[in-house]
Structures are given as C-alpha cells and as structure tokens.
N, C-alpha and C positions, 0 to 999 in steps of 0.2 A: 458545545464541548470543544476544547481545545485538544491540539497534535497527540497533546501526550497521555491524554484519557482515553482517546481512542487506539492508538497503533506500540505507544511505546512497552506497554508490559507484553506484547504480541513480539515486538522486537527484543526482546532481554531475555525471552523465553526458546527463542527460534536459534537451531541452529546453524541455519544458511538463507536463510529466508520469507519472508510473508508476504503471500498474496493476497489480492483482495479483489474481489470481482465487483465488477461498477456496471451498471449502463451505457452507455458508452457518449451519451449525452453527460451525465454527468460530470460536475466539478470534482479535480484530486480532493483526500481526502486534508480539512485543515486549509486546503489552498497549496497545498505544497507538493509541486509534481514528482512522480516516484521516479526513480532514474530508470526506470527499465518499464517495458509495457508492453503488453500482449493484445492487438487490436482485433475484433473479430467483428461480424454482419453486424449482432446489437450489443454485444459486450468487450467489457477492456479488464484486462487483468492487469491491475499496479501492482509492481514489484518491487518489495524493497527488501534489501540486504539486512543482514541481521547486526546489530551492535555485538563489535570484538569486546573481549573483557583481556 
C-alpha cells in the first residue's frame, strides 16, 4: 500500500490531527516519519497534522 491509501483520506477528513499507534519497534508508516511522536515503554504514537483546505 502506498502513503496515500493508507493515512491520506484520514488526513482530508481530520480536523487538527491523526494519530496512529505503532509498536514501537516498528517502521513509520510508508517510510515517512511523522513530524511529531509520542514514545512510550512498547508503543509510539505518530502524529500527523491534518491537510489545510
């Protein structure tokens, strides 16, 4: 799946933001690190801001 099958209709829908909870082992999602992140013992919360219209 590429970027935009995954997070982008998540992001056009979102008013300020989408999170995504990972593993904390795991790869961003796409390969493309979120600008923001939430580290904890076994999980990571990627953050990404929502597309302005």
């Amino acid at each position: 799946m590429q970027w935009s099958t995954k997070i982008a209709p998540a992001l056009a829908l979102a008013k300020r933001r989408v999170v995504v909870k990972r593993p904390d082992y795991a790869e961003p999602l796409a390969g493309q690190k979120a600008p923001s992140a939430v580290i904890t013992k076994n999980h990571r919360f990627d953050i990404y801001p929502c597309i302005k219209t």
